[in-house]
C-alpha positions in Angstrom: 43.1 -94.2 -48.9 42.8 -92.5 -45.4 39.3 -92.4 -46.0 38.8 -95.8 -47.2 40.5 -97.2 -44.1 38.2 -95.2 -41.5 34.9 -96.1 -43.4 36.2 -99.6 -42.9 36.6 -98.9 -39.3 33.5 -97.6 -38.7 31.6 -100.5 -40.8 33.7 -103.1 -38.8 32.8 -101.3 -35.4 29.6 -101.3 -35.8 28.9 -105.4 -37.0 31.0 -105.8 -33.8 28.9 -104.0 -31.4 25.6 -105.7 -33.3 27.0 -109.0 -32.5 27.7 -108.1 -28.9 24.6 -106.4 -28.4 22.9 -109.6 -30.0 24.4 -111.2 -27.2 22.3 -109.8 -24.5 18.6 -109.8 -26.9 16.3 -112.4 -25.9 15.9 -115.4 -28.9 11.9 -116.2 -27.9 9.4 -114.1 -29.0 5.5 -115.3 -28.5 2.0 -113.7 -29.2 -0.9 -115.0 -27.7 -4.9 -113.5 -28.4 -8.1 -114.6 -26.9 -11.7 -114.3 -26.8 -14.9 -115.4 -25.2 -17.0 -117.3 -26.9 -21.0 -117.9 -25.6 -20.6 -121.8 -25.9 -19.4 -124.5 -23.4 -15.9 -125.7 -23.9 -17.2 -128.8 -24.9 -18.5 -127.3 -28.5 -16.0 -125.2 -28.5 -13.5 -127.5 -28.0 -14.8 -130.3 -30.5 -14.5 -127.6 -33.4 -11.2 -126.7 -33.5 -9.8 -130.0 -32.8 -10.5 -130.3 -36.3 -7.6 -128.6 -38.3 -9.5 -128.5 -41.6 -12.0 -125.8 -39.9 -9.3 -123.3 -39.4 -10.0 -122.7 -42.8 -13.3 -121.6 -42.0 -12.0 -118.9 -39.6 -8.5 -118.5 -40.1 -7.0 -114.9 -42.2 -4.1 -116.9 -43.3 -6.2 -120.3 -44.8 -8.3 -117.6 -46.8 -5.7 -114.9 -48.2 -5.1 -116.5 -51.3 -8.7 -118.0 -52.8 -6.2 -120.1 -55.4 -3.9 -122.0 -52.4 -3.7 -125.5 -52.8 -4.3 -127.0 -49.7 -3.5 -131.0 -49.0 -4.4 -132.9 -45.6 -2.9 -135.9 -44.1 -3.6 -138.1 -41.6 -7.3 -138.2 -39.6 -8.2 -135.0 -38.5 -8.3 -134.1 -34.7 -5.6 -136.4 -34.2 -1.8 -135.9 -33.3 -0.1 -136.5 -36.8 -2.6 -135.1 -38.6 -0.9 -132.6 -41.5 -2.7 -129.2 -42.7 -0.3 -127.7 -45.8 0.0 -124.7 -48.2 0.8 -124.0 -51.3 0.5 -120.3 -53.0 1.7 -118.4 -55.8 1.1 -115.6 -53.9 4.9 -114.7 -51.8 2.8 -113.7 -48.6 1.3 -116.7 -48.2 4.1 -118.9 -49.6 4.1 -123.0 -48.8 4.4 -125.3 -45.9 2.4 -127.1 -43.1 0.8 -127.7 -39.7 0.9 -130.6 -38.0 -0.9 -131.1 -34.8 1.7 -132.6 -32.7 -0.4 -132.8 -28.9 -3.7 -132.8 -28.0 -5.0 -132.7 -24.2 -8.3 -133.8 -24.5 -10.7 -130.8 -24.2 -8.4 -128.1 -22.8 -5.1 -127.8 -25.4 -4.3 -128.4 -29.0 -0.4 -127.7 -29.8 0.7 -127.0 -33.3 3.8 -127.2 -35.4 4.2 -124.7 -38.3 6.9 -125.8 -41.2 7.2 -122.9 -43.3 8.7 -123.7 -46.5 8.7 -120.5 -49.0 9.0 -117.5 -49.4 11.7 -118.9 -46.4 11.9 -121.8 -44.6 11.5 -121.5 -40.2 9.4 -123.6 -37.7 7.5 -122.0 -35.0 4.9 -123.7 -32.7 1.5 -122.7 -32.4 -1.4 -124.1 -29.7 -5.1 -123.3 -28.8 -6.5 -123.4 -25.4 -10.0 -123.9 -24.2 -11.3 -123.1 -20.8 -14.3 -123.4 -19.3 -15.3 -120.1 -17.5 -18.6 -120.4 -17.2 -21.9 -121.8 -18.0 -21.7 -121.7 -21.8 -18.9 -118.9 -21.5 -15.5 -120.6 -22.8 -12.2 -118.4 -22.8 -10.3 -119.9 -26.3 -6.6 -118.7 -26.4 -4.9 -118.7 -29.5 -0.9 -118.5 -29.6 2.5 -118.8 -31.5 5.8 -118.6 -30.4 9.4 -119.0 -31.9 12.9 -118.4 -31.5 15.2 -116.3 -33.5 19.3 -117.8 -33.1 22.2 -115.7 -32.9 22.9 -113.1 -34.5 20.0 -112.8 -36.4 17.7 -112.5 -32.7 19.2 -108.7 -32.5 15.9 -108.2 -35.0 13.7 -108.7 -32.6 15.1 -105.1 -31.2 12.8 -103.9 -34.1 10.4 -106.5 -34.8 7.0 -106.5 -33.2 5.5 -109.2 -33.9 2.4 -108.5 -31.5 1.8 -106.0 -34.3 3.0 -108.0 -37.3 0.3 -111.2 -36.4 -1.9 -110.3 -33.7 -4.2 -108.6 -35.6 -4.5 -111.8 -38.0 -5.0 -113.9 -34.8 -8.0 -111.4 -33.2 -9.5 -111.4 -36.8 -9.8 -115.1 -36.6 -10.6 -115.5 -32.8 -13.6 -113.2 -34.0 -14.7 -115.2 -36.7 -14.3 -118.5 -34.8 -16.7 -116.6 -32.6 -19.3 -115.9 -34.6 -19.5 -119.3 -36.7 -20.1 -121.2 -33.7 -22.4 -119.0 -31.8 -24.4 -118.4 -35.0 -24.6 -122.7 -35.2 
C-alpha cells in the first residue's frame, strides 16, 4: 500500500510540474520556406493565386492519387474553398480557403483539418520582386497549440515535420513555371 501511495505521488508530481512548465512554453509555432524563381512576380504571382494549381506542385495535393478533391467558389478569389478527402489517415479530410489576397504580393490561407483530427492553422504565400525576372516566393504556415497541450512543442519540430514537404513543393513550383 506504501508503494501504491508513492507511485501516486510521483505520477501526480510530475502532471503538476508538466502543467507548470506548460505555463512558460510558447503556444505559436510557424515554418516558413522560400525560393527564387527566374520569372517576374507578375507570372509568378498570377499562378498561385489560383488554388487549384497547388495541386500541380504541392506534396500534400499528390500523396494519395485516390483523394477526392472538391472546389468552391471562383478560384483566385477570397472565399474560394480547396478540400480533401482520403482513405489514407496521413492525408485525412478538410479544406483551404483563401481568406486575403493583396494583389500581386500576398495570398493568406486558412487550413480546416477535419480527420484523422480536427485543428485550424493559417497558411500564406508571398511574392516579391527582386529582380529583373528574379522573384523571391515565400511559402508559410503557422498555428497555435493551447494549454496544456503547447508543452509538445518542447518536442515537436515542426521545421522538420513539414519543411521538407514545403521545399519539395517550392521546388516544383519552380520548375513548372520556368519550364512554361
Amino acid at each position: 500500500m506504501k508503494t501504491l501511495k508513492w507511485i501516486l505521488i510521483v505520477v501526480a508530481s510530475a502532471i503538476a510540474l508538466a502543467l507548470v512548465v506548460a505555463l512558460f512554453v510558447k503556444s505559436d509555432y510557424a515554418v516558413e520556406k522560400q525560393i527564387v524563381i527566374n520569372k517576374s512576380a507578375h507570372e509568378v504571382y498570377n499562378y498561385v493565386v489560383l488554388l487549384k494549381n497547388q495541386n500541380n506542385y504541392s506534396k500534400w495535393a499528390n500523396s494519395d492519387p485516390a483523394m477526392e478533391k472538391t472546389f468552391r467558389g471562383v478560384d483566385g478569389t477570397v472565399g474560394f474553398v480547396s478540400a480533401w478527402k482520403s482513405k489514407d489517415k496521413n492525408v485525412g479530410a478538410g479544406e483551404q480557403e483563401i481568406i486575403r489576397i493583396q494583389p500581386g504580393k500576398r495570398i493568406d490561407y486558412e487550413l480546416r483539418f477535419k480527420e484523422p483530427m480536427e485543428d485550424t492553422n493559417m497558411a500564406h504565400m508571398t511574392i516579391d520582386s527582386i529582380g529583373t525576372n528574379k522573384t523571391l516566393v515565400k511559402w508559410g504556415f503557422d498555428g497555435k497549440m493551447p494549454y496544456p497541450t503547447n508543452i509538445m512543442l518542447l518536442f515537436l519540430d515542426f521545421d522538420k515535420m513539414i519543411g521538407g514537404d514545403f521545399e519539395f513543393g517550392l521546388n516544383k513550383l519552380k520548375t513548372i513555371l520556368e519550364n512554361e
